[in-house]
PAVEXBA-684997 format. One line per 4 residues: number of its first residue (from 1); for each residue x, y, z of C-alpha. Coordinates in steps of 0.05 Angstrom, whole numbers, padded with zeros to 5 digits. Example, Ala and Ser with C-alpha at 12.3 -4.5 7.8 and 13.67 -1.06 7.14 Angstrom:
1 = 00246/-00090/00156 | 00273/-00021/00143
END
This chain:
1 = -00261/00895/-00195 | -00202/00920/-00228 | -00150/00875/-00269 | -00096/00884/-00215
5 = -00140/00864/-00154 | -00166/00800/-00203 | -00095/00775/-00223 | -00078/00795/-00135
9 = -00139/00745/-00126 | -00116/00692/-00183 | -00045/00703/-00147 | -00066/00682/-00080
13 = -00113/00624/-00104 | -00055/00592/-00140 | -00015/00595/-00070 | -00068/00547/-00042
17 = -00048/00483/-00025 | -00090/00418/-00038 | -00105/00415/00037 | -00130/00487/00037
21 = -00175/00471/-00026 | -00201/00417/00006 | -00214/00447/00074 | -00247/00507/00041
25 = -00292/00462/-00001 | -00307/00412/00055 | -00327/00480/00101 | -00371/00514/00044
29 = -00406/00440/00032 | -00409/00433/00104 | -00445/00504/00113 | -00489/00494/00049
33 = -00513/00426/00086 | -00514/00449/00158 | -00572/00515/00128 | -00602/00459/00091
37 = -00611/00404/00138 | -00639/00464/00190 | -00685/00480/00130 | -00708/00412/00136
41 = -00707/00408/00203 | -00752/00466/00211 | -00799/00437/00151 | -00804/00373/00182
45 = -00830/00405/00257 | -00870/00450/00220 | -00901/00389/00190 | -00906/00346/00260
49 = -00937/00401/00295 | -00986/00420/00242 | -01004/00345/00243 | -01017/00335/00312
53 = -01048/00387/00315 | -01107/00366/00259 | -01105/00298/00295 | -01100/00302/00361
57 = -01143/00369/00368 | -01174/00401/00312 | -01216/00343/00296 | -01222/00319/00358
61 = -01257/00384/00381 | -01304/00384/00324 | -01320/00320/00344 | -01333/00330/00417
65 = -01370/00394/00400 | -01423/00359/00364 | -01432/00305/00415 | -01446/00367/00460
69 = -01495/00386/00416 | -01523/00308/00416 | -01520/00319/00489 | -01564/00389/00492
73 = -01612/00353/00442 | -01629/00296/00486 | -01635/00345/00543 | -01688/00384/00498
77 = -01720/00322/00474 | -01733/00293/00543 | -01754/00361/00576 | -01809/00360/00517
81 = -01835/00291/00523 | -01841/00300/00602 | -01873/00367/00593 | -01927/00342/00549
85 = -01942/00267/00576 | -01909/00267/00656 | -01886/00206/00643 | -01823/00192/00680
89 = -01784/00150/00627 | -01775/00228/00591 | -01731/00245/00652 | -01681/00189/00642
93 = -01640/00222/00565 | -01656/00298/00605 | -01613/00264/00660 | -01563/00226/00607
97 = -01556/00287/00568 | -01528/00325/00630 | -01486/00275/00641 | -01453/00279/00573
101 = -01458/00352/00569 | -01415/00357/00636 | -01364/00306/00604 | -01353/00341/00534
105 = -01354/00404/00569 | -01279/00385/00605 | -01262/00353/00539 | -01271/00412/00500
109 = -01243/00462/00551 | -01183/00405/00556 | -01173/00408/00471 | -01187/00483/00467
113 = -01138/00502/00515 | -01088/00553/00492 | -01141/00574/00445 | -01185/00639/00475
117 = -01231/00646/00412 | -01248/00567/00413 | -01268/00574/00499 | -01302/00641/00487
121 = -01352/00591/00437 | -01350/00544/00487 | -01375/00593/00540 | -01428/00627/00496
125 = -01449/00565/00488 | -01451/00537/00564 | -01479/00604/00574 | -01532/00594/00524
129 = -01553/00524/00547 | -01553/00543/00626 | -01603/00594/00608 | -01651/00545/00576
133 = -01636/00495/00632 | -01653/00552/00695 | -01706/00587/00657 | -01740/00517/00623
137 = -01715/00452/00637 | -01700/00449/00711 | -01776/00478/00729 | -01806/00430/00683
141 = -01766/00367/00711 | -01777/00387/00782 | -01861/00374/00764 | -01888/00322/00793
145 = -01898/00263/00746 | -01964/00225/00726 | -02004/00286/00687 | -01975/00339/00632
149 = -01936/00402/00662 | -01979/00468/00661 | -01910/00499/00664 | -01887/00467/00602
153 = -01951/00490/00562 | -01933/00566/00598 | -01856/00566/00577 | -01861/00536/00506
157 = -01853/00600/00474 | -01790/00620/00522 | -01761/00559/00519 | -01761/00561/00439
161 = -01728/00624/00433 | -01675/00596/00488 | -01664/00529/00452 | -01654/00561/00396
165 = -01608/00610/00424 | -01567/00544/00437 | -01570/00521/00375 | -01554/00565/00342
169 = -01490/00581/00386 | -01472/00505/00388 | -01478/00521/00300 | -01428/00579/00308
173 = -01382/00531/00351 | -01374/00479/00301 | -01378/00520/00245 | -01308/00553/00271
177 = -01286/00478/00293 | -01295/00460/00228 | -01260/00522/00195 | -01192/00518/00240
181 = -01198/00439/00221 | -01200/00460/00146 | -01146/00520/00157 | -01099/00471/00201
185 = -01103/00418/00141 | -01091/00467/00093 | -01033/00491/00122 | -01012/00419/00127
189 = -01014/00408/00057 | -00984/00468/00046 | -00922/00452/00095 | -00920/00387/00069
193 = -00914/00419/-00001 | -00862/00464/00023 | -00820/00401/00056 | -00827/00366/-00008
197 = -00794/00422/-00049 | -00735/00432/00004 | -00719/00364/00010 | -00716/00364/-00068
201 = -00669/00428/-00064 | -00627/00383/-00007 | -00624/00329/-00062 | -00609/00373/-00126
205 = -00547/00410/-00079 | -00511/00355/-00060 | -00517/00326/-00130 | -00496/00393/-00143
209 = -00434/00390/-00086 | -00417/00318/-00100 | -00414/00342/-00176 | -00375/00396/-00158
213 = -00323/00358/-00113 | -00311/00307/-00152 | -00301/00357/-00215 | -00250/00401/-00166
217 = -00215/00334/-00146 | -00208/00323/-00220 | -00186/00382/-00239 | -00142/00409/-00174
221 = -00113/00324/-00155 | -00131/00268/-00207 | -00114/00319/-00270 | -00048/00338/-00242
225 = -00025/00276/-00222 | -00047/00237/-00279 | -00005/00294/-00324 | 00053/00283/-00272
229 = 00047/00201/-00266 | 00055/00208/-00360 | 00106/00252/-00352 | 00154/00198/-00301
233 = 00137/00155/-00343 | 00159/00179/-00403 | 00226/00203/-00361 | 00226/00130/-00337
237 = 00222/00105/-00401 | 00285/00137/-00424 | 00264/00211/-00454 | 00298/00248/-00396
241 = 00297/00310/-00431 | 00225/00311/-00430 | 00203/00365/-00382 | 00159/00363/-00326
245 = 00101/00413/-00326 | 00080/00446/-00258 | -00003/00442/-00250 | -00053/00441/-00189
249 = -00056/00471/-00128 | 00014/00500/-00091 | 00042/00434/-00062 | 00035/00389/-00129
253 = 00069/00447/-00166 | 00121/00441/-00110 | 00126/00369/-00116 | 00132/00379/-00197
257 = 00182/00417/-00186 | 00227/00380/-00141 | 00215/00321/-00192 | 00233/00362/-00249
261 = 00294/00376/-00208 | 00309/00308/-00190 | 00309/00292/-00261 | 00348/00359/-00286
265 = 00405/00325/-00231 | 00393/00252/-00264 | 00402/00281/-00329 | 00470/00307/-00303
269 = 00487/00246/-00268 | 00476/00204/-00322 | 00527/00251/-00363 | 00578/00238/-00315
273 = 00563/00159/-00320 | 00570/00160/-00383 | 00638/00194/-00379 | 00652/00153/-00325
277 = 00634/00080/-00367 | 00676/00121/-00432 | 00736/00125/-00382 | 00715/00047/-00352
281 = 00720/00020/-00422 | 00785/00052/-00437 | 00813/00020/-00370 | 00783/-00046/-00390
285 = 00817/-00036/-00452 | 00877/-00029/-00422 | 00861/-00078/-00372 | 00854/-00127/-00427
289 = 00917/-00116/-00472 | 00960/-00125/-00399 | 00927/-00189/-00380 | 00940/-00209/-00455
293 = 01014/-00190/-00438 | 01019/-00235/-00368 | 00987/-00296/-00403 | 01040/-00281/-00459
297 = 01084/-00278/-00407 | 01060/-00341/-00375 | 01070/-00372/-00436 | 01141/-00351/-00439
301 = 01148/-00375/-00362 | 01122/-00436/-00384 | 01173/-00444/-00449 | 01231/-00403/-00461
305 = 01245/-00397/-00383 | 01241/-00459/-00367 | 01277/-00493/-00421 | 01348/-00453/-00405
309 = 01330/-00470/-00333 | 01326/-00542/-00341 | 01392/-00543/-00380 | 01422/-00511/-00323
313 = 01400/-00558/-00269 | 01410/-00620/-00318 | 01488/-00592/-00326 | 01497/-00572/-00256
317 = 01467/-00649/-00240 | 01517/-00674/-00281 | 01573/-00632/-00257 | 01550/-00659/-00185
321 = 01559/-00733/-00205 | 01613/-00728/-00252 | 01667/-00681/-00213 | 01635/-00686/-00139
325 = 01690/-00702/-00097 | 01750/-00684/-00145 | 01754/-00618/-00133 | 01755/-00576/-00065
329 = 01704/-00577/-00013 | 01687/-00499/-00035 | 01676/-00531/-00100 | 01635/-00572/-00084
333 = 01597/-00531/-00046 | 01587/-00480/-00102 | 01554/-00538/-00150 | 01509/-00551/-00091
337 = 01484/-00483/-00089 | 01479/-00482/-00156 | 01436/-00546/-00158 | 01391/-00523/-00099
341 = 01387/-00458/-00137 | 01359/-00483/-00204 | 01314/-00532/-00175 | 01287/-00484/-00132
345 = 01276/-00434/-00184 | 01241/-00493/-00227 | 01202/-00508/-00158 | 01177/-00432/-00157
349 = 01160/-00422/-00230 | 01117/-00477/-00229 | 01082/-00450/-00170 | 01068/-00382/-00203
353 = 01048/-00415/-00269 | 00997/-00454/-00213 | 00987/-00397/-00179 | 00963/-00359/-00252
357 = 00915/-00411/-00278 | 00868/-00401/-00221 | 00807/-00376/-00247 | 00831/-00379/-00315
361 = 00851/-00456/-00345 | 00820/-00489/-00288 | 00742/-00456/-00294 | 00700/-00518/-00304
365 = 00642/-00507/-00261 | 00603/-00568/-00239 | 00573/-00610/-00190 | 00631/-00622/-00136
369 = 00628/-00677/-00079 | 00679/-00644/-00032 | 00686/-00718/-00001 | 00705/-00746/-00059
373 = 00755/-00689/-00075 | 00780/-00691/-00007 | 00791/-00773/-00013 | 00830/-00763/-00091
377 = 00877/-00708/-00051 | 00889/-00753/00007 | 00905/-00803/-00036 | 00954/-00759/-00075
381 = 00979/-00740/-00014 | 00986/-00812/00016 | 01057/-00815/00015 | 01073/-00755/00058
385 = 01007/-00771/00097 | 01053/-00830/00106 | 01119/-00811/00126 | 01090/-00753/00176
389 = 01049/-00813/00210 | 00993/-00758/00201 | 00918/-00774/00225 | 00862/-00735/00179
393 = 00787/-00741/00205 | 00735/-00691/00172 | 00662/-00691/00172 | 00606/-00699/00122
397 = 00623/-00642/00069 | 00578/-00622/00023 | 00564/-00614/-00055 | 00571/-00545/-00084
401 = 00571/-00523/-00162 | 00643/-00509/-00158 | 00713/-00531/-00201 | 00733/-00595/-00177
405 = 00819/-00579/-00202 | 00815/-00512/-00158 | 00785/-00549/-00093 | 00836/-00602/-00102
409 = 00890/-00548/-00102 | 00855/-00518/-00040 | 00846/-00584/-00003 | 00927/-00600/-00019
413 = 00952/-00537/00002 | 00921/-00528/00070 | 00928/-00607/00086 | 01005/-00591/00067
417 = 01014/-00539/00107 | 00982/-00574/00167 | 01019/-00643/00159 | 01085/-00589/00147
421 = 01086/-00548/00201 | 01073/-00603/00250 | 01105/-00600/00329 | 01170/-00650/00328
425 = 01161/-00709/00367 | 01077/-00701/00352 | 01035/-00741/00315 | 00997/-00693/00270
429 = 00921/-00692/00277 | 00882/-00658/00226 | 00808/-00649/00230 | 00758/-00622/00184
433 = 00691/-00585/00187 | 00635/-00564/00141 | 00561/-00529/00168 | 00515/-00475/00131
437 = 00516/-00406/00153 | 00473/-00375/00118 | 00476/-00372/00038 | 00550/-00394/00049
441 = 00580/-00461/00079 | 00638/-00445/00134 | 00695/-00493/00125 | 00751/-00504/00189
445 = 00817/-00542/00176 | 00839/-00548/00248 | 00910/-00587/00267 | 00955/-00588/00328
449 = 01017/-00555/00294 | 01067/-00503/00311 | 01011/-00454/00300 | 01003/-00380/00269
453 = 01031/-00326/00320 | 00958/-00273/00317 | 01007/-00212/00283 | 01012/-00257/00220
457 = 00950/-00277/00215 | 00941/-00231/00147 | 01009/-00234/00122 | 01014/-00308/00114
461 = 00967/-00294/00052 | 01007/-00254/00019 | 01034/-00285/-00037 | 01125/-00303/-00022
465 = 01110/-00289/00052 | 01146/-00332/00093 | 01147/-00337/00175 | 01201/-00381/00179
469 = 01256/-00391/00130 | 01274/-00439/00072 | 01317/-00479/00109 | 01277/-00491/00170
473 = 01207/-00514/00131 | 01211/-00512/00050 | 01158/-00481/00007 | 01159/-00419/-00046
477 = 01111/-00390/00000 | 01057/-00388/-00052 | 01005/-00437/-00022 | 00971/-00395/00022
481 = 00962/-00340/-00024 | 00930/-00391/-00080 | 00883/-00420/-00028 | 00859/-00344/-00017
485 = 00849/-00331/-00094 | 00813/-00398/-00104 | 00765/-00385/-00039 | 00753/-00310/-00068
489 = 00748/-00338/-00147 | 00690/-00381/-00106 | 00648/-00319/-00070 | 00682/-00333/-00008
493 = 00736/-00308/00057 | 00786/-00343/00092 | 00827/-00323/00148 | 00855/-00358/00214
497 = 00821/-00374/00275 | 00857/-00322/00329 | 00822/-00362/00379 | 00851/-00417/00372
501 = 00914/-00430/00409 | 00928/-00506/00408 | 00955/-00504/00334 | 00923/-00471/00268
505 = 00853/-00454/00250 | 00837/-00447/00182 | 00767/-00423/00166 | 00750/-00410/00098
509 = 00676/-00399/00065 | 00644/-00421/00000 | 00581/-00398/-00042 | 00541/-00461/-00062
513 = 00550/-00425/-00137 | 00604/-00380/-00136 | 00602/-00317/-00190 | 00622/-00314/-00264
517 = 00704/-00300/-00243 | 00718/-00235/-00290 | 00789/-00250/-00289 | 00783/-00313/-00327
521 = 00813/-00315/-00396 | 00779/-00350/-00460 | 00830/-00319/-00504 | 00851/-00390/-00557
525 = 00922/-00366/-00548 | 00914/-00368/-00478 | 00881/-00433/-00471 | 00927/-00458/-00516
529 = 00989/-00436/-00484 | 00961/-00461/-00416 | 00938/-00533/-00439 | 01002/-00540/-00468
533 = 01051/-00524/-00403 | 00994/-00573/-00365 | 01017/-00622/-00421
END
């Protein structure tokens, strides 16, 4: 074989897959077995047949042949005796002795069938022994008994030389018996030898196969994917440069591959991450720096706008009381708007500086009892509750891991709205609901008011949207938009009920322990700045 047509062969090898190897092994170790286990197949019949043929004829045969001879004897012996002494008690073993002869006669040709050598004996010897019987034995039995045969005494030398005719063909007989006995056993043995060593072979060649599968499954699977499981997990354990090496048969060089592709594409998405997180920090730089401008701004709210703010409405006030009514109606009108103005303006910074701290002052989270939050707000409330001649049922609420200031805010500004936007000439009823759904519990403040027209059903939440205006129902038109930051700061949703047409559905949701808010300031000059406009 020349080196091309080896590295052809070592080429086409390497294209096998792991299936191929292993139907090619499984269908040469198949084969191997299949000549073997004829082999022993063969062995084994070999052995049965040799076997039963020992035992169920070879020595059988010898055996019957030498009662036949047994049989002839007693003929012989009686024939004598009756011949000499006419007594008739000789007759009785010549009579046996036919008997038997008859009966190992069929045995014999029954055994020796198949066997032309072995029935030519037997017929030499029936041969032989009907001669002595015509010529010797049947004239001397058909004497009369009571006095010695002359006939016997006439035929002694005759019937010597025949008897011994028949023995010495019923000698020849057994002596063959006895050699195909000795040959059959001997090729017993040696069949038995032979089955011995092939059986051994069977047992040394699947050693030898199991040996050799369980090297090529080391070699062509376990190898390769023991090399491929270190190299993950070296990639998993952070070297992602480290390169994965293609080994074994065609389809776990494949799947190498595509793993050492997955990785090279890892290796490239990680780059980007990490360009991405570079560009994420620089945002949350930047995202920092502006939410330390708007709490320095909502410290500013807090002060410096303020202060100027209540001078004007403390001045305007006292140009109400003082001049009111000494100067023109337009005047007076003016201050009026002025007044209105600066309170409302006072009304509407608070609500942002409200509005701000959610998720950032007011962050305590704790054990709530939302019926004992719900009972403090009611109570804070009682005075509108009051005047509106409102009626507020609600239902067992839970206890969540939540901050209690927040869920008062949220509990005020949707009871508020409800008791606000109530239908003139009804009493306001209010009811409200609490059951799990889930991970979450789904909240419902329901009320027979005016009700939320489906269109605005978003918009209300956005924060200085208004649906009616300042004049009809007052309000910055913040409240809303704070209940949906404090439901959100809390994992949850809120939106209104659009099937509900008999007033206002509120249903908001709330995680029993709502996520770290990453809006939530721990800045000191933030804390400080807010703890002092709560002062």
């Amino acid at each position: 074989m020349t080196g091309d047509e080896r590295q052809s062969r070592t080429r086409g090898l390497s294209a096998w897959t792991t299936r191929r190897w292993l139907r090619v092994g499984v269908a040469a170790s198949l084969v191997v077995l299949a000549v073997l286990g004829a082999a022993g197949a063969y062995v084994l019949g070999r052995t049965e047949t040799l076997s039963r043929d020992l035992v169920d004829v070879r020595s059988p045969a010898l055996t019957v042949a030498i009662r036949l001879e047994a049989a002839v004897l007693n003929q012989e012996t009686g024939i004598r005796g009756y011949g000499l002494t006419g007594t008739k008690a000789f007759i009785t073993p010549y009579e046996q002795g036919l008997t038997d002869q008859a009966a190992r006669d069929k045995q014999l040709t029954e055994l020796l069938e198949g066997s032309s050598a072995r029935l030519k004996d037997l017929r030499t010897v029936q041969d032989a022994v009907t001669k002595w019987q015509e010529d010797v034995a049947r004239p001397i039995a058909a004497e009369p008994p009571g006095s010695p045969s002359p006939l016997a005494t006439q035929r002694a030398a005759q019937g010597k030389v025949l008897f011994d005719d028949v023995r010495n063909a019923l000698t020849d007989q057994q002596e063959r018996l006895r050699a195909d006995r000795v040959k059959a056993r001997d090729d017993l043995m040696s069949t038995m030898t032979l089955r011995n060593w092939v059986f051994s072979a069977i047992a040394v060649l699947i050693v030898v196969l199991t040996t050799l599968i369980f090297e090529g499954l080391r070699r062509g699977i376990t190898r390769p994917l023991e090399q491929l499981g270190a190299d993950a997990r070296a990639i998993s354990g952070g070297d992602f440069d480290h390169p994965i090496t293609p080994t074994g048969p065609a389809d776990l060089r494949r799947l190498s591959s595509e793993i050492d592709f997955m990785r090279r594409r890892l290796v490239r998405e990680l780059a980007v991450s990490e360009e991405t997180r570079l560009r994420l920090d620089a945002q949350t730089a930047d995202l920092q720096r502006s939410n330390a401008e708007l709490e320095q701004f909502a410290y500013v709210a807090s002060h410096d706008l303020q202060e100027p703010l209540r001078k004007v409405s403390s001045f305007t006030q006292l140009l109400q009381r003082r001049y009111g009514g000494q100067l023109d109606s337009r005047a007076d009108q003016y201050i009026d708007f002025a007044v209105d103005g600066a309170n409302r303006m006072q009304i509407l910074i608070n609500d942002l500086l409200d509005f701000s701290r959610v998720g950032r002052l007011h962050n305590a989270h704790q054990g709530v009892d939302l019926d004992e939050v719900l009972e403090r707000t009611l109570s804070t409330m009682s005075v509108g509750i009051e005047e509106a001649g409102a009626v507020i049922t609600h239902d067992p609420l839970p206890t969540l891991v939540a901050d209690p200031t927040q869920l008062g805010m949220l509990w005020q500004n949707l009871i508020g709205n409800a008791v606000k936007f109530r239908r003139p000439g009804e009493t306001p009823k209010i009811h409200i609901t609490a059951e799990r759904e889930g991970e979450l519990w789904r909240f419902t403040v329901t009320d027979n008011g005016i009700g939320i027209a489906p269109e605005y059903a978003d918009k209300i939440f956005v924060i200085f949207q208004r649906l009616h205006t300042k004049d009809t129902y007052a309000g910055s038109g913040i409240g809303l938009a704070m209940c949906k930051k404090i439901v959100e700061f809390h994992g949850g949703t809120i939106s209104v009920d659009p099937a509900y047409h008999d007033g206002a559905r509120i249903t908001f949701t709330l995680a029993p322990r709502p996520p770290e808010s990453p809006g939530a300031s721990t800045t000191p000059e933030a804390v400080r700045a807010e703890a002092e406009q709560a002062r």
